[in-house]
C-alpha positions as CSV (number, residue, x, y, z in Angstrom):
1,X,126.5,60.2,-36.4
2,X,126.0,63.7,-37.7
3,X,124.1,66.4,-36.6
4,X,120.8,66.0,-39.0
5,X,120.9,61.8,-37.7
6,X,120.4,63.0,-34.1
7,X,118.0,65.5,-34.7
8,X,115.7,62.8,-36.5
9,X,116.3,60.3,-34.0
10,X,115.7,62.9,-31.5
11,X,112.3,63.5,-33.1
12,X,111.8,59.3,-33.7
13,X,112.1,59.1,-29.8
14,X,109.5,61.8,-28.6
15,X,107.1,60.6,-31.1
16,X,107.7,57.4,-29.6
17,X,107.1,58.7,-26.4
18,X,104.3,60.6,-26.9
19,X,102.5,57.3,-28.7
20,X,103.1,55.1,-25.3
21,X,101.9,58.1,-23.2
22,X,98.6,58.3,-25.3
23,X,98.2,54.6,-25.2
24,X,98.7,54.7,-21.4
25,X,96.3,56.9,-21.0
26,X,93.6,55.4,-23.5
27,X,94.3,51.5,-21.3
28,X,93.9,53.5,-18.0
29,X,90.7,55.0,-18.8
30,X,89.4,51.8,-20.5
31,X,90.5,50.0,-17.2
32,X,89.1,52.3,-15.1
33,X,85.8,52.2,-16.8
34,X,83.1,50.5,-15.1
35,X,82.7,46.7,-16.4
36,X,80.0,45.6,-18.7
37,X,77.6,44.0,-16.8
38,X,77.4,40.6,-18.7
39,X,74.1,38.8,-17.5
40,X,74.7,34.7,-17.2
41,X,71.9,32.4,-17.8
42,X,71.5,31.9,-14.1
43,X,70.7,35.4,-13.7
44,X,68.4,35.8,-16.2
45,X,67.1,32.7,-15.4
46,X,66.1,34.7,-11.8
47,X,64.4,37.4,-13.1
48,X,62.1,35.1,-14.6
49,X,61.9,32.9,-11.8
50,X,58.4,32.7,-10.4
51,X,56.6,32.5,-7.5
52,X,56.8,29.5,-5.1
53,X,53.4,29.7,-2.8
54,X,53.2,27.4,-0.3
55,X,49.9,24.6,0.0
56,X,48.4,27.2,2.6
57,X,47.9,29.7,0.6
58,X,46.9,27.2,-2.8
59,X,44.5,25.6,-0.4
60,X,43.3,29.4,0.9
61,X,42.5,30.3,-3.2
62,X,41.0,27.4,-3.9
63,X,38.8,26.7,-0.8
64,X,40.1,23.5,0.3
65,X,39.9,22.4,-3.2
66,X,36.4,22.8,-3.5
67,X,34.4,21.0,-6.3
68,X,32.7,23.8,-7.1
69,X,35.8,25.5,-8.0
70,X,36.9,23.1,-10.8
71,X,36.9,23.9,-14.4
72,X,38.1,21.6,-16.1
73,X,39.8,18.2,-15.8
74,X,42.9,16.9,-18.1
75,X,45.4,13.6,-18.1
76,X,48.0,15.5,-16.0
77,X,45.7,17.1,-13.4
78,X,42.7,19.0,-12.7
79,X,42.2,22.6,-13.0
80,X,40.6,25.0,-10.4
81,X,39.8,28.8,-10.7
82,X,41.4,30.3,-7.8
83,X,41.3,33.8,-5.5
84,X,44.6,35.0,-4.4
85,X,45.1,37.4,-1.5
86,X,45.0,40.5,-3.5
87,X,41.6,39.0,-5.5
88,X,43.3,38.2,-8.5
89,X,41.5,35.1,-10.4
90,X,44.2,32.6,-11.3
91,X,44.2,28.9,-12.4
92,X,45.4,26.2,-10.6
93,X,46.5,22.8,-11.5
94,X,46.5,20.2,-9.5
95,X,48.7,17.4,-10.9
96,X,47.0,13.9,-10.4
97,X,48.3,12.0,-7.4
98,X,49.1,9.3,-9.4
99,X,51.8,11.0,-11.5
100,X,53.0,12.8,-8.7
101,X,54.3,9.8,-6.8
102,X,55.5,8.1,-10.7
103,X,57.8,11.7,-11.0
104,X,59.1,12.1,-7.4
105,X,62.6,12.1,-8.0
106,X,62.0,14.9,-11.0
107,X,62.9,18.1,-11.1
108,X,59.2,19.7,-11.1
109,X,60.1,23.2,-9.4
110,X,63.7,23.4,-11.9
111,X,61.3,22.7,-14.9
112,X,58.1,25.0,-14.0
113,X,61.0,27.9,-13.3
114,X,62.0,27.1,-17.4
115,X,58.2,26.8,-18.3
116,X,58.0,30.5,-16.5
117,X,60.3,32.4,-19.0
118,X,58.2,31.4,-21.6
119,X,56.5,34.9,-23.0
120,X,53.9,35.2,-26.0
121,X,50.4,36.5,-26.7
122,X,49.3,33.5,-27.7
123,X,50.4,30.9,-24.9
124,X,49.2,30.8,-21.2
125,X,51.4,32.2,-18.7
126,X,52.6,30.0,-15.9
127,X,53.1,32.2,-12.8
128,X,53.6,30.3,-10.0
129,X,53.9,26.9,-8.6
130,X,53.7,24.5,-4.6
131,X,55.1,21.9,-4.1
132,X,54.6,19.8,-1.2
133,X,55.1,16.2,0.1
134,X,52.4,14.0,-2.0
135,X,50.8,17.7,-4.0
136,X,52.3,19.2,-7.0
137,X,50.5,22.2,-8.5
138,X,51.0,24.6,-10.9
139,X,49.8,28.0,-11.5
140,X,48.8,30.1,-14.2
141,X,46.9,33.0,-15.6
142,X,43.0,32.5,-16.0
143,X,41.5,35.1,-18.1
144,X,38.0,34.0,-18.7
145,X,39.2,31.7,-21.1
146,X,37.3,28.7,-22.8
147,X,38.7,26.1,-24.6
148,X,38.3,25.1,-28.1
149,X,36.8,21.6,-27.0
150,X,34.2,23.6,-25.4
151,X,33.2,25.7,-28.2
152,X,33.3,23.3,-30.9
153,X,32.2,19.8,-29.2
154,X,30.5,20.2,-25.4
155,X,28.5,23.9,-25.7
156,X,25.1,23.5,-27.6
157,X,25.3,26.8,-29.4
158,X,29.4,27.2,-28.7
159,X,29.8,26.4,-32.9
160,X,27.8,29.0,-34.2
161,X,30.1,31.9,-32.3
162,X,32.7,30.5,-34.0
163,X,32.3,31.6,-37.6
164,X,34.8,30.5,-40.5
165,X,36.7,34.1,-40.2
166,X,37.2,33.6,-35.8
167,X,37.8,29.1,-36.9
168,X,40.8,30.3,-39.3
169,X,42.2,33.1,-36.5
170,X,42.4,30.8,-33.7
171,X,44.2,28.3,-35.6
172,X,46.7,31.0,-37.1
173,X,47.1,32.3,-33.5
174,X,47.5,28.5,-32.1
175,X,50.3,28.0,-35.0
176,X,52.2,31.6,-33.9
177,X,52.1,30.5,-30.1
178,X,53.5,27.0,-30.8
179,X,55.9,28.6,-33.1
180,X,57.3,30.8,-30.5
181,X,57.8,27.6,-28.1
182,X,59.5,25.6,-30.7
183,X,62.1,28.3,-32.4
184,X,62.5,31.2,-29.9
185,X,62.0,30.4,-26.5
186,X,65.3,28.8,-24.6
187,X,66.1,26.3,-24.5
188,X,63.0,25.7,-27.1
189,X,60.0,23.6,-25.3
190,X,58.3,21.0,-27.4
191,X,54.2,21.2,-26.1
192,X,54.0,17.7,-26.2
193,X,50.1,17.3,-26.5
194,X,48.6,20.0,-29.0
195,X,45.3,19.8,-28.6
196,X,41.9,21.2,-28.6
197,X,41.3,21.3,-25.3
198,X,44.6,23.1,-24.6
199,X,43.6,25.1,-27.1
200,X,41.6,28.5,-25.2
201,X,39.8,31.0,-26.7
202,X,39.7,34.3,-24.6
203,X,36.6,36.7,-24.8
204,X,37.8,38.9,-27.5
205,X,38.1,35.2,-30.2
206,X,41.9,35.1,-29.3
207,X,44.1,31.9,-29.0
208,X,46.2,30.8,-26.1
209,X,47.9,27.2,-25.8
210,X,47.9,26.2,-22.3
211,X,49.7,22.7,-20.7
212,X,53.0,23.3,-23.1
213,X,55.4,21.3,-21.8
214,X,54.6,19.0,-18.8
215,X,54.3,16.1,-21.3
216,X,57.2,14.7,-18.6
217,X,54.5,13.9,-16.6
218,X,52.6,11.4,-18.3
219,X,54.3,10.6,-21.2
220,X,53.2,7.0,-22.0
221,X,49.5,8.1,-20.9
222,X,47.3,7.4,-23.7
223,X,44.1,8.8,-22.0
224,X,43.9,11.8,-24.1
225,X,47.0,11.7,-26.6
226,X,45.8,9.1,-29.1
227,X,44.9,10.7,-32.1
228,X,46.3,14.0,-31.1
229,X,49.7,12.7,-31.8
230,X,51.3,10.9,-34.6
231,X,52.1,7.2,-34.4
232,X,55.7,7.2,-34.4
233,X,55.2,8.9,-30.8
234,X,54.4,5.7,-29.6
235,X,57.9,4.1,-31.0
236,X,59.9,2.7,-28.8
237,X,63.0,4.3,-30.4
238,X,62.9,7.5,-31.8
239,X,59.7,8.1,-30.9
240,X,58.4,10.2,-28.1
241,X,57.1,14.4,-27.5
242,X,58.6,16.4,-30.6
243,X,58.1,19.5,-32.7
244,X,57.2,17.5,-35.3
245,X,54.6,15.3,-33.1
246,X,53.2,19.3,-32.4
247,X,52.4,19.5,-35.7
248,X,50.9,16.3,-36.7
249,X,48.4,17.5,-33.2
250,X,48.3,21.4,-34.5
251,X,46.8,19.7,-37.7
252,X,44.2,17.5,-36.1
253,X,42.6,20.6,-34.4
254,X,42.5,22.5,-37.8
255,X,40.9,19.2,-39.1
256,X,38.5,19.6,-35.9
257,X,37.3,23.4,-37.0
258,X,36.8,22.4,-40.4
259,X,34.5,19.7,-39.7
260,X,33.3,20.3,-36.4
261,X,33.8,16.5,-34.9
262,X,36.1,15.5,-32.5
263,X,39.0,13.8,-32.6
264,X,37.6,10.6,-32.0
265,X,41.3,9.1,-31.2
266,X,42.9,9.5,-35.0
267,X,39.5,8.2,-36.6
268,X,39.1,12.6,-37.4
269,X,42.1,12.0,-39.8
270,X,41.0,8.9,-41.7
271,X,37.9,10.3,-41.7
272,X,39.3,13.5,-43.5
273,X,42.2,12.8,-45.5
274,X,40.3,11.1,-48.4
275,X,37.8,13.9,-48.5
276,X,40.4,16.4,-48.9
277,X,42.5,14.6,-51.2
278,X,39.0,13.9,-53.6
279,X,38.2,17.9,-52.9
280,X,34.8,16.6,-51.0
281,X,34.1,20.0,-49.1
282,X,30.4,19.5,-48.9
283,X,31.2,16.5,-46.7
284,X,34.1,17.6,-44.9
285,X,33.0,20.9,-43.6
286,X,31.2,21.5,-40.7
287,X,27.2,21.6,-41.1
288,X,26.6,23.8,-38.4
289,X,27.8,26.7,-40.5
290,X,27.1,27.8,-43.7
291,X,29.6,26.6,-46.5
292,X,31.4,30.6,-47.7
293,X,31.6,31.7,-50.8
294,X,35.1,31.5,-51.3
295,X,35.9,28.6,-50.4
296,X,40.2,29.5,-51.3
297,X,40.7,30.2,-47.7
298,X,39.4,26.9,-46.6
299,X,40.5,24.7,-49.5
300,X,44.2,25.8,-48.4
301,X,43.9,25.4,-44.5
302,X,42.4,21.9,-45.3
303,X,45.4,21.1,-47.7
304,X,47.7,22.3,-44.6
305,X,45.9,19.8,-42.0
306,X,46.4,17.3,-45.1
307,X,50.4,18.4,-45.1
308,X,50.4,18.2,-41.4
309,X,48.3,14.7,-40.4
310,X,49.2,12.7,-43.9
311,X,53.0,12.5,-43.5
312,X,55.8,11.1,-41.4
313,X,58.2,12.9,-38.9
314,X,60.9,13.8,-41.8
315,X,58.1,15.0,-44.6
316,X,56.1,16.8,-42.2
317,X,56.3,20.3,-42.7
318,X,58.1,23.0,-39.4
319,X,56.0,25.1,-37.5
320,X,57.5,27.7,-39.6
321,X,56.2,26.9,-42.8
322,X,52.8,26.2,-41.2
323,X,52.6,29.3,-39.5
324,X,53.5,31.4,-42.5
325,X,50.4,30.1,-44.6
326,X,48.0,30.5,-42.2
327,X,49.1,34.1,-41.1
328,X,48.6,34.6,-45.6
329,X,44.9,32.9,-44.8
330,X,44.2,35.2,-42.0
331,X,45.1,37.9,-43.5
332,X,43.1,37.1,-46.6
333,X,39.6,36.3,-44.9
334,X,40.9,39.8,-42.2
335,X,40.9,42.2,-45.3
C-alpha cells in the first residue's frame, strides 16, 4: 500500500471507531433509562375495581332491609335507598333469591368488577357490591333519580313535566349512554333489557340507564322483557341479549314518549307502526300534551322508533346511526 492508502484507511478506522463509541453510548443511556411503565389489563382492571362491603355493613345502610327503604322493584331484584357510614345515599340491589341460587356457580363479583369500569354521564355508576352465602347485592349511585316508567305511566301529573323538548333529550341522552356501552367500553357490555323503567331521569331532566348488563341473571325471564325486546331474543339459536336487541328496546321507549302508553308487552309497537307508516300523528301522539307546531322534530324520532321496532336483527340500524339523529333532533328543538 502507499502512503495516501494508509492515511485513508487510517481515517476509515477512527470514523469507525468513533461511530461504535457513539452508538455505545446512545444503547447505554437508552438501557439505563427507566422502563415504560406498560399498564396490563389486570392492572387497569384494579384501579377500577370497586368496593366489596360486607352484608354487615349492606344490612347497617339499609336497616335490616327495611320496607320502608325500598324504591323500586325489578325482575333481577329489588332496589333500596341506602345510608353509608359517611351519610352518603346510595342504591342497593338486592338480587332475588331465586336467581341467586339458579347463578351460584357464576362469576357475580368477576362480572360486577367489569360492570364497575363502565364510565359515562349518561349510565348509572355501579360502585360497590356483597356477596354472601344465599345474598347477592349490588351497589350503585342514587342521585334522586326517577325513572321514566314513573314519569310517563305511574305519577298522575309526572307527563306534563315532561314536555316534547325534555321527551326528545332523555331519549337522545338514553341513545349516547347505550352507545358508549356498546362501542367504547371494554370489553363492550350489551344492556340486555332497555327499558323504561331502567331508564332515570335525574332532577335537572337528564338521562341515566341503570341495570346494563346483569341480563346473566335472568335471561329466559319473561316477567318484564316481553315487548321490550325483539322476537328473535327468544330464538333458541341465535337469539339471546344483543346490541341489536338494545335497539329494537331503545325504540320501544321512544315509541312510549311519543304516545305516552306503556309497553303493554309489544302490543305499543303494533299499536304504532301503522300510525307512523300512514303519518297518523293526531292518534299517535300523546294527549296529555299539546301537539307542537313543528311537528319535523317528532315526525323524524317516530320514523327512528319505526327503523328501530319494524325490522330484524340484520336491517336494524347500530346504536351509532341512532344516536347521531337524535343528537341532530336535540339540537334542533335545543336551538
Amino acid at each position: 500500500m502507499n502512503h495516501d492508502t494508509y492515511i485513508a484507511y487510517d481515517v476509515v478506522m477512527v470514523a469507525l471507531s468513533i461511530s461504535f463509541f457513539v452508538l455505545a453510548v446512545v444503547l447505554y443511556l437508552v438501557c439505563k433509562k427507566k422502563p415504560v411503565n406498560v399498564e396490563s389489563e389486570e392492572t387497569l382492571a384494579l384501579k377500577h375495581c370497586v368496593r366489596a362491603y360486607s352484608l354487615m355493613d349492606i344490612d347497617a345502610a339499609t336497616d335490616g332491609f327495611d320496607h320502608s327503604r325500598i324504591v323500586g322493584k325489578g325482575r333481577v331484584g329489588t332496589v333500596y335507598a341506602a345510608v353509608q357510614e359517611n351519610g352518603e345515599l346510595v342504591a342497593v340491589k338486592r338480587i332475588h333469591s331465586v336467581l341467586v341460587l339458579s347463578n351460584a356457580g357464576f362469576g357475580f363479583s368477576s362480572v360486577l368488577k367489569w360492570l364497575s369500569s363502565a364510565h359515562h354521564p349518561n349510565i348509572v355508576p355501579i360502585i360497590g357490591f356483597s356477596e354472601a352465602p344465599g345474598e347477592r347485592i349490588i351497589v350503585m349511585e342514587f342521585g334522586r333519580m326517577v325513572s321514566l316508567d314513573f314519569y310517563l305511566h305511574q305519577n298522575v301529573n309526572g307527563a306534563s313535566l315532561l314536555d316534547w323538548n325534555k321527551r326528545i333529550r332523555i331519549v337522545a341522552g338514553a341513545a349516547r349512554g347505550i352507545q358508549y356501552l356498546h362501542e367504547v367500553a371494554t370489553p363492550n357490555i350489551v344492556h340486555g333489557c332497555v327499558k323504561s323503567s331502567n331508564v332515570l331521569i335525574d332532577v335537572n331532566f337528564c338521562t341515566r340507564i341503570c341495570d346494563y348488563g346483569l341480563n346473566f341473571l335472568a335471561p329466559r325471564e319473561k316477567r318484564g322483557l316481553v315487548g321490550n325486546v325483539d322476537d328473535e331474543y327468544w330464538n333458541e339459536e341465535g337469539g339471546g341479549a344483543s346490541k341489536e336487541s338494545d335497539v329494537y328496546g331503545l325504540g320501544v321507549v321512544m315509541l312510549e314518549l311519543l304516545s305516552g302508553r306503556g309497553c303493554e308487552e309489544g302490543l305499543i309497537a303494533k299499536w304504532a307502526m301503522p300510525l307512523i307508516k300512514e303519518m297518523s300523528f293526531g292518534e299517535l301522539l300523546d294527549a296529555r300534551l299539546v301537539i307542537p307546531s313543528d311537528m319535523k322534530p317528532l315526525v323524524r324520532l317516530a320514523k327512528v322508533a319505526l327503523a328501530c321496532v319494524g325490522n330484524s336483527r340484520k336491517c336494524r340500524p347500530s346504536i351509532a346511526q341512532v344516536t347521531t339523529i337524535l343528537n341532530n333532533i336535540e339540537m334542533e328543538v335545543c336551538i
